[in-house]
C-alpha positions in Angstrom: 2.1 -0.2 188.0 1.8 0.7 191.7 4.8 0.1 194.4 3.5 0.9 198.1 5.8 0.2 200.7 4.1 0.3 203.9 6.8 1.0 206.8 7.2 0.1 210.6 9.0 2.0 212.6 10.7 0.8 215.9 10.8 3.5 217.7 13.6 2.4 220.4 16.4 3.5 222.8 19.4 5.3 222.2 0.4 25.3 184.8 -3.1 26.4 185.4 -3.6 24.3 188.6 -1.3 26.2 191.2 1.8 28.9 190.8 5.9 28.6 191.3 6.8 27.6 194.2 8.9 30.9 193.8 6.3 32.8 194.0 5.3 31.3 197.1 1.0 31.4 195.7 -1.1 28.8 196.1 -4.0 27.4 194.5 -7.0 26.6 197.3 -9.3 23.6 196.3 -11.9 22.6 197.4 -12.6 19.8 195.8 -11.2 17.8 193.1 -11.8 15.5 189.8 -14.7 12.9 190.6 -13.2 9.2 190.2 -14.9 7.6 187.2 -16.3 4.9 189.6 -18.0 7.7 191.2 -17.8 8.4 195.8 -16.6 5.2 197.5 -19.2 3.9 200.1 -19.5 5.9 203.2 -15.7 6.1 204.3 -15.2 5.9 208.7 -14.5 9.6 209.7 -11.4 8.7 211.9 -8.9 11.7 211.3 -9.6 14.9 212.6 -8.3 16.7 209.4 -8.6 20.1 209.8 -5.9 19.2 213.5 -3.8 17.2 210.9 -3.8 20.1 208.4 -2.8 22.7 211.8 -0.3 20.2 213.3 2.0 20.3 209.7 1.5 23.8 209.2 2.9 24.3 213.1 5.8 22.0 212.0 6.7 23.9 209.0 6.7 27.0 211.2 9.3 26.2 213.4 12.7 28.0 213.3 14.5 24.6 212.0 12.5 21.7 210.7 15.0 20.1 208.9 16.0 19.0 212.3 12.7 16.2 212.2 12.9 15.8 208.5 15.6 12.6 209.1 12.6 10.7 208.7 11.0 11.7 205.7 14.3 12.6 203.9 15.5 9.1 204.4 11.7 8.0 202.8 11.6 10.1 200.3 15.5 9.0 199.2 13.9 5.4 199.4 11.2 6.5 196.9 13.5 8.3 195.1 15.4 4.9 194.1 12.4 3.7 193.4 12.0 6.0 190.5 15.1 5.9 189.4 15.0 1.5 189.1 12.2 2.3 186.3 14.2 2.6 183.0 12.2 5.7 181.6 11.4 9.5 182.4 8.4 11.1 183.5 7.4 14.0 181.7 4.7 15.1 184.1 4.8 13.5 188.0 2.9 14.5 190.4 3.9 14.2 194.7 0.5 13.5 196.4 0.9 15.0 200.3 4.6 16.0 199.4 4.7 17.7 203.0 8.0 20.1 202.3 8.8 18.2 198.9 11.1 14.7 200.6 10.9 13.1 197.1 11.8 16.0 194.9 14.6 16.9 196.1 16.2 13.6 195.4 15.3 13.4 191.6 16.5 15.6 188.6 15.6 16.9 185.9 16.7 13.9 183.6 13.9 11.9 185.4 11.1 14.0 185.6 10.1 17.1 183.5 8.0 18.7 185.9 7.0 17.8 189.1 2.9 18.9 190.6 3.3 18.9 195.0 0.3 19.2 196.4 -0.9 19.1 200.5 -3.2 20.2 203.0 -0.6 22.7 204.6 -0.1 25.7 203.1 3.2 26.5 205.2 4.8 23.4 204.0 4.9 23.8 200.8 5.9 27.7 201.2 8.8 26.3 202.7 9.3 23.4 200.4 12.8 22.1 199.8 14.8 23.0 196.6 14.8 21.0 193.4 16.1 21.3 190.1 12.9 20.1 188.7 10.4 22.8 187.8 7.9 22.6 190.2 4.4 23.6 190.8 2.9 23.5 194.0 -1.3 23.3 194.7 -3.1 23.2 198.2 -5.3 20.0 197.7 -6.4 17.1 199.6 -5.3 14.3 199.4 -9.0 12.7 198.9 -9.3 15.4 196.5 -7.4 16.1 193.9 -7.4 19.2 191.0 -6.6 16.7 188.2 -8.4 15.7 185.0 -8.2 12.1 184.1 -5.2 10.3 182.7 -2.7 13.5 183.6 0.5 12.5 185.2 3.0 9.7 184.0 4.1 9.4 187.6 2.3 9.7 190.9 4.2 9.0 194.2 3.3 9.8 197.9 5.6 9.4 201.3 4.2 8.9 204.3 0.9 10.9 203.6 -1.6 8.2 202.8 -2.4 6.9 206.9 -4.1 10.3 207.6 -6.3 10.0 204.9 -10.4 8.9 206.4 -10.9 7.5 202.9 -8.0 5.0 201.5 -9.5 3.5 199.2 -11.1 7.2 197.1 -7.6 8.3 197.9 -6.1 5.7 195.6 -9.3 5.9 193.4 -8.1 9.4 192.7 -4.2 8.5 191.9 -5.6 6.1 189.3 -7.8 8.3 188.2 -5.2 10.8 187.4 -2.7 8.6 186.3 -1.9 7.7 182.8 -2.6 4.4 181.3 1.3 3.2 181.5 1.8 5.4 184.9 3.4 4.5 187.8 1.9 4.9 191.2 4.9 4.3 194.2 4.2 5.0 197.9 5.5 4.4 201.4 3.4 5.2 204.7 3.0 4.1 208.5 1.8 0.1 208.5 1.2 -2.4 210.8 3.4 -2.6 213.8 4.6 1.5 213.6 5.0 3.1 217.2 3.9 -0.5 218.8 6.6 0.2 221.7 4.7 4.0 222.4 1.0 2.2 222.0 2.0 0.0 224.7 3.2 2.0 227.1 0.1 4.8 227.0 -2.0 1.6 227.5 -0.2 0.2 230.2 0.6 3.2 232.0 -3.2 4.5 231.4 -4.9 1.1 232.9 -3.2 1.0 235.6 -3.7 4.2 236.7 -7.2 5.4 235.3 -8.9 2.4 235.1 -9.0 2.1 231.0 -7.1 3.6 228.0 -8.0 5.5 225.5 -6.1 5.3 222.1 -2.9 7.4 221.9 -1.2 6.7 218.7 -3.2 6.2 215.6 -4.5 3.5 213.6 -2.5 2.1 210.9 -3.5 0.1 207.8 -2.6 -3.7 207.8 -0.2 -4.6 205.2 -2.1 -7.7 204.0 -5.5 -4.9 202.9 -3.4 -2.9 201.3 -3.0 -5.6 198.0 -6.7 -5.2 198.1 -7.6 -1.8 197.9 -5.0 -1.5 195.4 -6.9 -3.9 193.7 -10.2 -2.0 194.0 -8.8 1.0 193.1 -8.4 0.0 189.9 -3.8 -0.9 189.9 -2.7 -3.8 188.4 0.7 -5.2 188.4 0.7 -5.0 191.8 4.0 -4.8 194.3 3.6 -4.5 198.0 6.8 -4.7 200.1 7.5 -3.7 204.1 10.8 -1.9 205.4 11.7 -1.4 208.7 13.5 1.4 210.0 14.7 1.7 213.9 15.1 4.9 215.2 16.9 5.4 218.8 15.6 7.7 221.3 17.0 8.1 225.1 12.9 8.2 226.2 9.5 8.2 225.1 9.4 12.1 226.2 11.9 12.8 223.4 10.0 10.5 220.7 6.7 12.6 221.7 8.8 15.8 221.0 10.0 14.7 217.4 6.8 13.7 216.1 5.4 16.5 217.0 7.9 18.3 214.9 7.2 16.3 211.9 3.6 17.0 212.2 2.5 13.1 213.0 1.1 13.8 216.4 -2.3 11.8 216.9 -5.2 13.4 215.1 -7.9 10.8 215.8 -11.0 12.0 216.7 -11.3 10.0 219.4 -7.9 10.3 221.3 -8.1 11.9 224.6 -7.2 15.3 225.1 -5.1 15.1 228.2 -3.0 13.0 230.2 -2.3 12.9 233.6 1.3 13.8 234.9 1.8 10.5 237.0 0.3 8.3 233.8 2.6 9.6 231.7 5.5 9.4 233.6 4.8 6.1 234.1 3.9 5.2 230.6 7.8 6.9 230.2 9.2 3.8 233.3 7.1 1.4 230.6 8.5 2.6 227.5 12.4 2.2 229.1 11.8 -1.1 230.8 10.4 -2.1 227.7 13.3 -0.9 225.2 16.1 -2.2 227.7 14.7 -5.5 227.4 14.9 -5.4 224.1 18.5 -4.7 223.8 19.5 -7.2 226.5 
């Protein structure tokens, strides 16, 4: 039974397979259990992931990320809920891209026995949040994981999923690992997310270069994600949108906290640099634009 909540954002004016997290070791893979269906088609190489992988171990560096976790805390809670609106425990769950662990810290013990995190930046998950579950934490990919077949009774990821190349073997691989009655129950960027900061860049960058290149990612349409949930193998299928609006005085400021959470652009194809007077300009867009709206 998967739950995937894809989210837009306004973003507006004002044992074996890893150690404790104690112990602060981790388990370096490589590569992971092969879905039964065998490799998905040719998957398009959008994401940079090696950047992605630098950008979160940067944010889990700094001095105090919990002040950008808002975010993903108030996810994670969401997914949290989630979990706790199924009337049974979880012996064995498992947090695919758990970042610094938003999920586990808002479940006990009661819920789930013990709790797998695994993602691509070492630094996060040395500095993962506390829990009172037991918890186990594995360096894995995402498109990869270290799991034999029908493993975990609960699988759940927050926004991790849209900086995956390969969706669909990415949910290939949660089925995969899941058990036959599991539950799968996800949230990530969708649709409309950062629409206010897209337009700007592209405004800003056509007037004054000539063209645009693309600034904020790609996100997956809501209406494929019933599909490659599908495909993947899920059946009983829920697939829900919430929107969350987060004020910020400027686009300089909303450029400054995604960086902290580690969801700067990683798209192969973005451009490198900007130049001052197009992105002070794209920063008149992005004010005119969010003063309209609150008009």
């Amino acid at each position: 039974m998967p739950l995937l909540t894809p989210l837009r954002f306004s973003w507006r004016r004002l044992p074996a397979a890893g150690v404790p997290v104690k112990n602060l070791g981790l388990r370096t893979v490589a590569s992971g259990a092969s879905s039964p269906s065998g490799a998905s088609p040719k998957a398009f190489n959008i994401f940079d992931r090696d950047l992605k992988r630098k950008q979160k171990n940067w944010a889990a560096r700094q001095p105090e990320p919990m002040k950008f976790d808002y975010l993903k805390e108030e996810v994670g809670s969401r997914i949290a809920d989630r979990v706790y609106d199924i009337a049974r425990d979880f012996r064995l769950a498992l947090d695919v891209g758990c970042g610094r662990g938003y999920v586990a810290e808002h479940l006990n013990k009661e819920t789930v026995g013990k709790f797998f995190q695994t993602d691509i930046a070492e630094n996060a998950l040395k500095n993962a949040l506390e829990t009172e579950i037991p918890t186990v934490s594995v360096l894995a990919d995402e498109e990869f994981l270290p799991f034999r077949e029908n493993t975990f009774d609960l699988v759940v990821s927050s926004l991790s999923l849209h900086w995956v190349n390969d969706l669909p073997r990415a949910l290939e691989q949660i089925h995969y690992v899941l058990k036959p009655d599991g539950v799968f129950i996800g949230a990530m960027f969708g649709g409309d997310t950062l629409f206010e900061l897209r337009c700007s860049l592209q405004l800003a960058e056509t007037e004054r270069e000539g063209g645009f290149s693309p600034h904020v990612s790609p996100f997956t349409a809501v209406n494929d994600l019933g599909h490659l949930l599908g495909r993947a193998g899920f059946n009983t299928l829920t697939v829900d949108t919430d929107e969350i609006q987060v004020n910020y005085p400027g686009m300089f400021e909303l450029m400054e906290d995604l960086q902290g959470m580690g969801e700067s652009n990683c798209a192969w194809n973005r451009k490198a640099l900007l130049h001052r007077d197009t992105m002070l300009a794209a920063a008149a867009v992005y004010q005119d634009c969010n003063r309209d709206l609150f008009l």
